[in-house]
C-alpha positions in Angstrom: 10.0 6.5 4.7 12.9 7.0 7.2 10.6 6.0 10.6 13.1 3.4 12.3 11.9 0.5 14.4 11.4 3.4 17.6 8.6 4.8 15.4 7.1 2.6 12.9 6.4 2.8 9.2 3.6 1.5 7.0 0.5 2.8 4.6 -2.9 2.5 3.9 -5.6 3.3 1.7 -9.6 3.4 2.5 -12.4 0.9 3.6 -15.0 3.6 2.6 -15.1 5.7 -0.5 -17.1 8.7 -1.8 -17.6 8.9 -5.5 -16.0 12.5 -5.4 -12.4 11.3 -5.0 -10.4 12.1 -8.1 -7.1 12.9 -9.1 -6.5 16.3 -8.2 -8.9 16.6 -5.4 -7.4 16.5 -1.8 -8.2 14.6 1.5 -7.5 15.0 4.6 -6.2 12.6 6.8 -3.6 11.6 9.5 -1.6 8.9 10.4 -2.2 6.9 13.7 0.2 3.7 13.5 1.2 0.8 12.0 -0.6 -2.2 12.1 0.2 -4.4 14.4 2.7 -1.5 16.3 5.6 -3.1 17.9 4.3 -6.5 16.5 4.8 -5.5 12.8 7.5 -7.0 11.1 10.8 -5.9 10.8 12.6 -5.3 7.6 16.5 -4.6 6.7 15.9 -1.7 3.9 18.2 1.3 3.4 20.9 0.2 5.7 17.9 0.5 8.8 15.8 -1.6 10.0 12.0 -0.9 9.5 8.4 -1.6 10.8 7.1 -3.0 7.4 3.2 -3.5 6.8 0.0 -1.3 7.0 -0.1 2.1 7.6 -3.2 3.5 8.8 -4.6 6.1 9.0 -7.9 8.4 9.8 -9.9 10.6 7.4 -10.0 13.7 9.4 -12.8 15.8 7.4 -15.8 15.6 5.6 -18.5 12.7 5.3 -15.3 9.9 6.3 -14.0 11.5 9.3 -13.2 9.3 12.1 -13.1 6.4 9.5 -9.7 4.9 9.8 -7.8 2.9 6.6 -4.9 1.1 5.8 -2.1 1.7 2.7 1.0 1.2 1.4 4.1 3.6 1.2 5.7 4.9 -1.6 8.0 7.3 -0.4 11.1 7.0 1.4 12.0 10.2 1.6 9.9 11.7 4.1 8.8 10.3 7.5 5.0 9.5 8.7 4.2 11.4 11.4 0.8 12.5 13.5 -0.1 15.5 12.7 -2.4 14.9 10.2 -2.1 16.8 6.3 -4.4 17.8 3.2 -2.9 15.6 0.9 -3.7 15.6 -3.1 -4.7 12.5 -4.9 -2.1 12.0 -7.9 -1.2 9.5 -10.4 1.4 7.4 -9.2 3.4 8.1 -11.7 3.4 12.4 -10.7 4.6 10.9 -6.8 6.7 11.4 -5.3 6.2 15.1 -4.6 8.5 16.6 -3.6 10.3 14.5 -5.5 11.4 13.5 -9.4 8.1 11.6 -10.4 8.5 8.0 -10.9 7.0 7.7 -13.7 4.7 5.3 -15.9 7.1 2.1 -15.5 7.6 2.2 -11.8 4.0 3.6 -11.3 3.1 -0.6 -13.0 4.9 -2.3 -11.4 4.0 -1.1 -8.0 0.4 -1.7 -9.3 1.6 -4.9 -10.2 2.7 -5.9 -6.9 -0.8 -4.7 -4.9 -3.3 -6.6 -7.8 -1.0 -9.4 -7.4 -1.0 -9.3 -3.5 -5.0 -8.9 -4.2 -5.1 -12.3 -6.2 -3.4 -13.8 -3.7 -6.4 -12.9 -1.1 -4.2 -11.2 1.0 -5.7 -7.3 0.9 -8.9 -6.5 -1.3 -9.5 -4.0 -4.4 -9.3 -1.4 -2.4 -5.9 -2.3 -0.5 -7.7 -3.3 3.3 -6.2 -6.8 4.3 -8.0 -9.0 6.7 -7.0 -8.8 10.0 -8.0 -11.9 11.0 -6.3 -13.9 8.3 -3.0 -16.3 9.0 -0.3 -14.3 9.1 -1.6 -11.1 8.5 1.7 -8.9 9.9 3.8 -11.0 7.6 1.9 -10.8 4.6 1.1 -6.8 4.8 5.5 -6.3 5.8 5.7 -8.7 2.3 3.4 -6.4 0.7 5.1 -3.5 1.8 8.4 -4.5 0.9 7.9 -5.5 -2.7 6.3 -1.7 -3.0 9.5 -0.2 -1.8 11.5 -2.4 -4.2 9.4 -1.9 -6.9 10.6 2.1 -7.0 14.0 1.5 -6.1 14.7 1.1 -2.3 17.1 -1.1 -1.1 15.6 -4.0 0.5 17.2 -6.8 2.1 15.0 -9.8 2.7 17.7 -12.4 4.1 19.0 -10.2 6.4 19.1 -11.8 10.3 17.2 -8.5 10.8 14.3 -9.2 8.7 11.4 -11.6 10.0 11.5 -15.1 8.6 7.8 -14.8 8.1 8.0 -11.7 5.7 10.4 -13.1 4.2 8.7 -16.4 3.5 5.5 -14.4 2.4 7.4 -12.0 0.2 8.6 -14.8 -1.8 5.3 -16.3 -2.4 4.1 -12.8 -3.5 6.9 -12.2 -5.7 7.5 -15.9 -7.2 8.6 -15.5 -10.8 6.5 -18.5 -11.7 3.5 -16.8 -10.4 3.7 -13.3 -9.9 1.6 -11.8 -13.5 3.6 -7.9 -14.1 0.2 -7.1 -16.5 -2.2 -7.3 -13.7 -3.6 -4.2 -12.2 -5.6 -2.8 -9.5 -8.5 -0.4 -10.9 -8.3 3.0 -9.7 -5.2 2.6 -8.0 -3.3 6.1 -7.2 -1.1 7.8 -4.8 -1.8 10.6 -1.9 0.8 12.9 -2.1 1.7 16.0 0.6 4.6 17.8 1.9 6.1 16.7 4.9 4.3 13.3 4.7 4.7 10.1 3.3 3.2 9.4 0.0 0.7 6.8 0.0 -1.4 4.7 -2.1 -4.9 5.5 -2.4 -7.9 3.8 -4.3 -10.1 5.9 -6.1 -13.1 4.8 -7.4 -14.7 4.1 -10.4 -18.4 6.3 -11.4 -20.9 4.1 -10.5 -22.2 3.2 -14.0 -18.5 1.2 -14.5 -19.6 -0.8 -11.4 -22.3 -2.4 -13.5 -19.6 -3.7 -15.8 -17.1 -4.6 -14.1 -18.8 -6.4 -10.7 -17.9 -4.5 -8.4 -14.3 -4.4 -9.5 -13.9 -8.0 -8.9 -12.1 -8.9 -12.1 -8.3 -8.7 -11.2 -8.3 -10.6 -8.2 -11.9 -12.9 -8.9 -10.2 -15.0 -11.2 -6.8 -15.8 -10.0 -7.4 -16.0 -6.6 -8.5 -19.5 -6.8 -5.3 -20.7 -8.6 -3.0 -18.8 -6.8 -4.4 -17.8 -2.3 -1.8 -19.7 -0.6 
């Protein structure tokens, strides 16, 4: 992710999903901004200073075109830009490409971080936060920057360069005496392209696992009441 504060960096996965979305199929889509733009917070990370929070962007073909989503980043490496890709749906753990794959341990506990964000109330099962919510810049930069520690980036928090308020929020989200490293978010994958950031993506389940599972409430139904702050 190496779009300075002049460009902006953030990710974000869909509001609307078609059953057909699996790993190894491809979408197409484009990035359009950060959330927030010159409003997003700042973060210290990699020796620069970063727009940290939602990236979104618009499906660009087939029955979602025109529908525009919010992500998280995953990849460092490569900058966002506006040109739009194909990108292939991947495991997290097969991302970054190009790249060395991160692998099964990194792959959970940047799961971790998002179903833990989700049962917080922050963003839903399917990554989209609430715009409307308090704080909604902060908590999508804190969101944002516990994904890019969680495979390895160099984040600095209590820099004078970070925003207090993501700061603040990205200690509430990573607490030790709260934050739960088994919790998951179902479907949860990466979109992967060359030339473009790596993104997380939610793909989801066949409709008969609906029935079971309500709607994919269970990892953040529960513990949202204990722990939204």
């Amino acid at each position: 992710m190496n779009m300075k504060i002049a460009t902006a960096i953030v990710c974000a996965a869909t509001s609307s999903f078609a059953f057909g979305d699996t790993v190894g199929d491809t979408v197409d889509v484009r990035y359009t901004g950060v959330a927030g733009g010159s409003d997003a917070a700042h973060l210290q990370v990699e020796g620069g200073t970063y727009y940290a929070g939602q990236m979104m962007h618009e499906y660009t073909s087939g029955d979602k075109a025109g529908q525009v989503f919010g992500t998280f980043c995953i990849d460092f490496a490569e900058a966002a830009n506006t040109s739009g890709a194909t990108y292939q749906i991947v495991d997290i753990a097969d991302a970054p490409m190009p790249g060395a794959p991160y692998g099964q341990a990194i792959a959970d506990r940047i799961n971790a971080v998002v179903a833990n964000a989700a049962a917080l109330g922050w963003i839903d099962n399917k990554l989209q936060g609430d715009v409307n919510q308090v704080d909604y810049l902060a908590k999508m930069g804190a969101i944002q920057a516990a994904v890019w520690e969680a495979f390895g980036s160099d984040i600095d928090v209590d820099d004078s360069r970070t925003y207090s308020s993501l700061a603040n929020y990205y200690y509430i989200l990573t607490d030790v005496q709260t934050f739960d490293s088994s919790l998951r978010l179902s479907g949860l994958r990466a979109i992967v392209a060359q030339g473009q950031q790596d993104m997380l993506y939610v793909v989801p389940l066949p409709p008969a696992a609906f029935a079971g599972l309500g709607m994919l409430g269970g990892i953040a139904g529960i513990r949202s009441a204990r722990r939204r702050k």
